[in-house]
N, C-alpha and C positions, 0 to 999 in steps of 0.2 A: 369351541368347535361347533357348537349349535347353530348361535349366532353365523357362522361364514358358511354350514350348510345351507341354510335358510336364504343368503345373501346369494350363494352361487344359482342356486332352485328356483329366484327372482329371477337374476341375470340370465335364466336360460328361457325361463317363460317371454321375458321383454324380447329377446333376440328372436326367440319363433312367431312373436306377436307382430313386432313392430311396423315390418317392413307391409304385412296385410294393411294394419290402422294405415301407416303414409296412403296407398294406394287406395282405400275408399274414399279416404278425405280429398285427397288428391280429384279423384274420378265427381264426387260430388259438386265439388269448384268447378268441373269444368278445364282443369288444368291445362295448359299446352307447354311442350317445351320446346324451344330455340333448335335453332341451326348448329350452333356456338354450342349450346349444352351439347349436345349430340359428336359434332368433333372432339367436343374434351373427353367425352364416355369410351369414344371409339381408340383414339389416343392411350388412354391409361387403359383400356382393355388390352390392347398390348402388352401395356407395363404389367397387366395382373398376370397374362399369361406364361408369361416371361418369370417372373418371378415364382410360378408354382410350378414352373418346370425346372427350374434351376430347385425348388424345393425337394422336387420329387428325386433331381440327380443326387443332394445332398443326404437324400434317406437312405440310395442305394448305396453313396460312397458309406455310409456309414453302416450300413447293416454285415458289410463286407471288411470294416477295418475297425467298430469299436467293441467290444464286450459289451453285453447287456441290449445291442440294438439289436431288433426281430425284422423278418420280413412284412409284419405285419405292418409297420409303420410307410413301408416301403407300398403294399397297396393301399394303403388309405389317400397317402400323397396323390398316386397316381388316380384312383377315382377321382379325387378332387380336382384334376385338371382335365381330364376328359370329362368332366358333369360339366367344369366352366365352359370349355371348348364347345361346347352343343348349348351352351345357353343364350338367351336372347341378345344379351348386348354384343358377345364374342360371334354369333351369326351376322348382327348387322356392322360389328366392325369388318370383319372378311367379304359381305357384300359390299363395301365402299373401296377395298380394293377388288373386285373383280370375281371374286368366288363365291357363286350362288347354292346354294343349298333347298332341298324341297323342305318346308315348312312342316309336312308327315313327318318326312325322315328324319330330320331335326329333333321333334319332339318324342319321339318313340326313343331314338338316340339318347335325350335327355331325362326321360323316366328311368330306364336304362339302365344308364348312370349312376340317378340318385339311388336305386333301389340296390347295384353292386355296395354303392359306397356308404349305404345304413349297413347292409349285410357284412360288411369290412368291420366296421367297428364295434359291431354286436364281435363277432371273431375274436374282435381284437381283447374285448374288455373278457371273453370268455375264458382266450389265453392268458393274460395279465395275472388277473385276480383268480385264476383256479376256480371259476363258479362250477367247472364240470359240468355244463350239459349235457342232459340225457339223447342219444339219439333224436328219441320221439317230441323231442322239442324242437332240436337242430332239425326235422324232417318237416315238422308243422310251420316254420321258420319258413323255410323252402318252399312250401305248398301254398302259403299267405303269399312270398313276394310274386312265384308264379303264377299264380294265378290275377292277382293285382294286375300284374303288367297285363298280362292276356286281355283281360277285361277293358283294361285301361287303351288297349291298342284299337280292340271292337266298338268300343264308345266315343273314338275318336273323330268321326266324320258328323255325330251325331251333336257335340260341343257338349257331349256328358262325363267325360274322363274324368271330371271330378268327384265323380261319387265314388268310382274303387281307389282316387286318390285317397278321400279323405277316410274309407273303408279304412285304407292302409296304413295314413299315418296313425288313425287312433289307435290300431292291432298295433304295431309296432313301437309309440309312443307308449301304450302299456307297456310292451314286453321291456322296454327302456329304463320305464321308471321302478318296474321291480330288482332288475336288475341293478339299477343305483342304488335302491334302500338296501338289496341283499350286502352291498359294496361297503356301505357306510354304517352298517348293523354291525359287519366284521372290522372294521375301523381300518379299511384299504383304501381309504376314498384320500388321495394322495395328488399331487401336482398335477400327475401324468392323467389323472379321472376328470379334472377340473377343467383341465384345457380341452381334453380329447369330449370334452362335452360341451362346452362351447360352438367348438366348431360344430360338431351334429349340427345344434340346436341354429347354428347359423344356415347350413345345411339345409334344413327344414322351413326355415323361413324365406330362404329363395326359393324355391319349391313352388311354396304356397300361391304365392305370386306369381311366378310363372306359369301357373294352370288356369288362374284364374283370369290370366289377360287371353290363354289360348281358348278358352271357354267361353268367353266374353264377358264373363262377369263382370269384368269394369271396361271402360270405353277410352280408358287413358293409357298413354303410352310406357310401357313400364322401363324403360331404357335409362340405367342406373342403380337399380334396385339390385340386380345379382352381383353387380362391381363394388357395391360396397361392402355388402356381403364378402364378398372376394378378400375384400382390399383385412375387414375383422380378421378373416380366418388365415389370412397373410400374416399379421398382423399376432396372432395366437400361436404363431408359427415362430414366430419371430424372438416371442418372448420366451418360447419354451425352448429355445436355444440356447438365450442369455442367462438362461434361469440354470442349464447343464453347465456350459460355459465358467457362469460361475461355483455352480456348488464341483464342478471335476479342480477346479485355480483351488478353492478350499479343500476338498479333501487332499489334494496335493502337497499342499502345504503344511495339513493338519499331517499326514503320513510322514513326513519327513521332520515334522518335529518329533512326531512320535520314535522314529526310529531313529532320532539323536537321544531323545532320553532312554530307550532300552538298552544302547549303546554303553550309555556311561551308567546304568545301572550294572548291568553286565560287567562291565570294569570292574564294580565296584564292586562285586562278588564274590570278581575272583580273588581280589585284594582280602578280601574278610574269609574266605576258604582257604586260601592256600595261606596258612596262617607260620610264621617262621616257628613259632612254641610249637603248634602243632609236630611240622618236618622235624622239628627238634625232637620230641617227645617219640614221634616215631620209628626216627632212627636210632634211637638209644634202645627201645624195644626189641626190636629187631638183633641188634648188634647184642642182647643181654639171651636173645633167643639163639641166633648163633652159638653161643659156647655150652646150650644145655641140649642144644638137639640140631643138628645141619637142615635136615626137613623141615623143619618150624619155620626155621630161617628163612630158607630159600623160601617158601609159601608167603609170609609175612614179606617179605622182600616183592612177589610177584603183587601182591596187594598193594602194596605201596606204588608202586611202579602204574599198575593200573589207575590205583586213584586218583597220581597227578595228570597219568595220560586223560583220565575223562574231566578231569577240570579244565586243563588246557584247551581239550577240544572246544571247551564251551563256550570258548570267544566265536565260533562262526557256528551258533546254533541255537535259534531260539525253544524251540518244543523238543521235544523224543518219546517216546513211549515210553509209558509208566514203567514196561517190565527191562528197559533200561536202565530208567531212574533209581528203579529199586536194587539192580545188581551194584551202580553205584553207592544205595545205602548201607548193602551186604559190606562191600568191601572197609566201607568204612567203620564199620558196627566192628569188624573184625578186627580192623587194626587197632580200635581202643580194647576190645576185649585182650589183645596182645599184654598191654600195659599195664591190666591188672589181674592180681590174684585171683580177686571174685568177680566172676563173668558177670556181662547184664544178660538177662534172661529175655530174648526179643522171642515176641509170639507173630507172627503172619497168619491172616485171617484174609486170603484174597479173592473175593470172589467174582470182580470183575476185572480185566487189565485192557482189555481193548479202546486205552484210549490214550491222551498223551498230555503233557506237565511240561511246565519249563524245564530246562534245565538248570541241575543245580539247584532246585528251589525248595527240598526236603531237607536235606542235610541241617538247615538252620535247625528246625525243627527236633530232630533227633539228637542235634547236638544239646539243645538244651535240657532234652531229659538224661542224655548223660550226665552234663554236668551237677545238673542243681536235683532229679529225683532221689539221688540216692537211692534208688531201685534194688543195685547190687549189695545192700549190705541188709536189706530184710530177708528176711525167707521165701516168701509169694512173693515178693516185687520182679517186676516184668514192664515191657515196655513193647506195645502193642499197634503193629502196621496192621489196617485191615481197608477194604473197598466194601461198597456195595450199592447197590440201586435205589433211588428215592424219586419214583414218578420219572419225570424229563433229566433228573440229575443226579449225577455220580456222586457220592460221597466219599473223600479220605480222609480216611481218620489216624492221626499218630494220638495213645493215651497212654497212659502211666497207673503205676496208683503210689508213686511216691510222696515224696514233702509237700510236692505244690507250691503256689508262688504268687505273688500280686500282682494278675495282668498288667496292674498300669505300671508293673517294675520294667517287665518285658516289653512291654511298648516304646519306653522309652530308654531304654536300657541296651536292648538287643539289635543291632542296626539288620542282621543277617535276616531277623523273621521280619523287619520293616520290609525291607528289600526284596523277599519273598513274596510277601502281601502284594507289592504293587505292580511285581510283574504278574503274578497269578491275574489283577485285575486287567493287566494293559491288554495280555496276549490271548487272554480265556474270558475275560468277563467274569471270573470266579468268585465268591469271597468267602474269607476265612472268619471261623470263630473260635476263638480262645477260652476255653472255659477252664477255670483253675479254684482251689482254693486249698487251703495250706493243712497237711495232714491227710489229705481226701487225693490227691492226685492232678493229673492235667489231661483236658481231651483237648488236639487240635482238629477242628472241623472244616475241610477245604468243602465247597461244595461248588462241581463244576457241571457246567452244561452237556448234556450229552451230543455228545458231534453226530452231524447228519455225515450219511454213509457214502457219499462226495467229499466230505471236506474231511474225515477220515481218511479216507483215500491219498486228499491232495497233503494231509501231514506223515504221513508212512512215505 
């Protein structure tokens, strides 16, 4: 990580440097350039401009049909092609077809520009990354470029614009590189930071150059020097395309394997729940509670009925709310307490429910402290649902204080708490812990994320 901060932090220094070093070297030789050169710049200035408007339609179609695209991308496109449109070599291509422009209003035009389209992507990186600035930042922001320009316009007849230029790029190149380290401190410094700073820094380096040949600083022709610029940040443009292109083909892909495996987990749950022994056991209960009380019956009867209706359902449902999950464990908890003489003694301890479980994915759980705690035949024995809060994350707990057992029996023993485990991680990112040992009891420990109060939302 260090290493390619470092490498990108280069690559943006040579990008704002370069194009100056060409043009003094350039100016000191003496340079001249060709007829020929001059037709091919004005030529591909076309091509650039052409391609950053088709760039810039491509941000709007997209701000308008993908998820996750902002308008913000949408003006940065668009300053970048109105800065090129007012730059040197996009002026003297439109002068060799017939459209003259004053050389003031050009460059006032071009400042302009650059100074909208720095402002654009301070914006942009402010919304991204949540830096939150404060008003009186955002106002000091404002009052630096205003006043830049003003100054910049007054100095113009004089061939001194360069001083509130470079006044400006250093205020602003600061506020840029605090802004980075603030980015990369919090570990956001991501694809979307790398490229969208390139281009700045390429940005910046046209700039440079173009003040300095308006200024006279150098005595050569700088015609080429914004087009390649162009041609980079085309170019950046390009790959940050390929680069979504691809990772949208991968997550695609990845999502649809993903939801073949939940699929035939899912299958396979309901095969290991809705167990024939089980339905058998059950209705023998039922039908022995029939002939000692009609009540019980019919009650037992609705329980059962219940129970297969929410397994059933559970082929077209990933999540549901815990306090779902749990009427599903009620009814179940009930139909085994049906079947024997001494009840388990279940305790609920719930102090948080607003949030949501697979479904289907407790039961395993529970069922094995029925089976194997022996809870029901101590005195104290109990068998204990509880929630609660732990920093960012939920904690549910199923415990005992029965027999206990040798996790690595359960692990590879139990396929239903397997099954559990892995959708708990596919859907939630949760993981469970198993803690057991034999005489002392069993705690199962789920420990899930607490949901942002959006994606709450989008699971209710």
């Amino acid at each position: 990580m260090r290493q390619k901060r470092i490498a990108a932090a280069v690559l943006d220094v040579l990008l704002l440097i370069s194009g100056t070093i060409v043009a003094l070297v350039c100016d000191a030789l003496n340079n001249q350039v060709s007829q020929v050169f001059l037709t091919v710049v004005n030529l591909m200035s076309m091509v650039a401009l052409a391609l950053l408007l088709l760039i810039v339609f491509i941000e709007i179609v997209a701000s308008m049909k993908l998820a996750g695209s902002t308008v913000h991308t949408v003006i940065i496109a668009a300053m970048l092609f109105f800065y090129y449109l007012s730059s040197t070599d996009a002026i003297n291509t439109f002068q060799t077809l017939g459209l003259h422009f004053l050389p003031d209003v050009a460059d006032i035009f071009s400042f302009m520009s650059f100074v909208c389209l720095v402002g654009s992507v301070y914006y942009f990186f402010n919304y991204l990354y949540a830096l939150k600035m404060k008003p009186p930042v955002v106002l000091a922001l404002f009052i630096i470029s205003l006043t830049a320009f003003l100054f910049y316009v007054l100095m113009q007849e004089r061939n001194l614009s360069y001083i509130p230029y470079i006044i400006y790029i250093a205020l602003t190149l600061g506020v840029f590189a605090a802004m980075s380290v603030i980015i990369c401190k919090r570990k956001k410094d991501d694809f979307t930071f790398y490229m969208t700073s390139f281009i700045t820094y390429s940005v910046y380096g046209a700039q440079t150059v173009y003040v300095m040949e308006r200024n006279r600083l150098i005595n050569v022709s700088t015609a080429g020097y914004s087009l390649v610029y162009m041609f980079i940040i085309v170019l950046v443009f390009l790959i940050i395309y390929f680069y979504y292109i691809i990772r949208t083909t991968r997550a695609a892909l990845k999502a649809s394997e993903y939801k073949l495996q939940l699929n035939t987990l899912k299958s396979e749950v309901l095969r290991e729940q809705i167990k024939p022994h089980f339905i058998f056991n059950s209705l023998t209960a039922i039908k022995s509670l029939y002939h000692k009380n009609l009540d019980e019956g019919d009650h037992a009867m609705n329980l059962f009925s219940r129970h297969l209706r929410s397994n059933v359902e559970a082929a077209d449902t990933d999540l549901i709310p815990f306090e779902r999950e749990l009427d599903n464990i009620e009814n179940y908890i009930e139909l085994e307490n049906a079947r024997y003489d001494k009840k388990f003694n279940v305790i609920y301890d719930i102090d948080i429910t607003d949030f949501s479980v697979p479904v289907l994915s407790l039961q395993p759980f529970v069922e094995n402290a029925i089976k194997y705690s022996k809870v029901n035949a101590k005195e104290d024995g109990f068998i204990e649902i509880s929630t609660s809060e732990h920093g960012e994350e939920i904690w549910l707990e199923i415990s005992d204080n029965g027999a206990g057992f040798d996790e690595s029996d359960i692990k590879e023993n139990s396929y239903g708490i397997r099954n559990s485990r892995e959708r708990f991680k596919l859907l939630m990112n949760a993981e469970i812990d198993i803690a057991s040992a034999k005489g002392e009891g069993t705690r199962v420990t789920v420990r899930i994320k607490k949901p942002r109060a959006d994606g709450l939302k989008e699971q209710k």
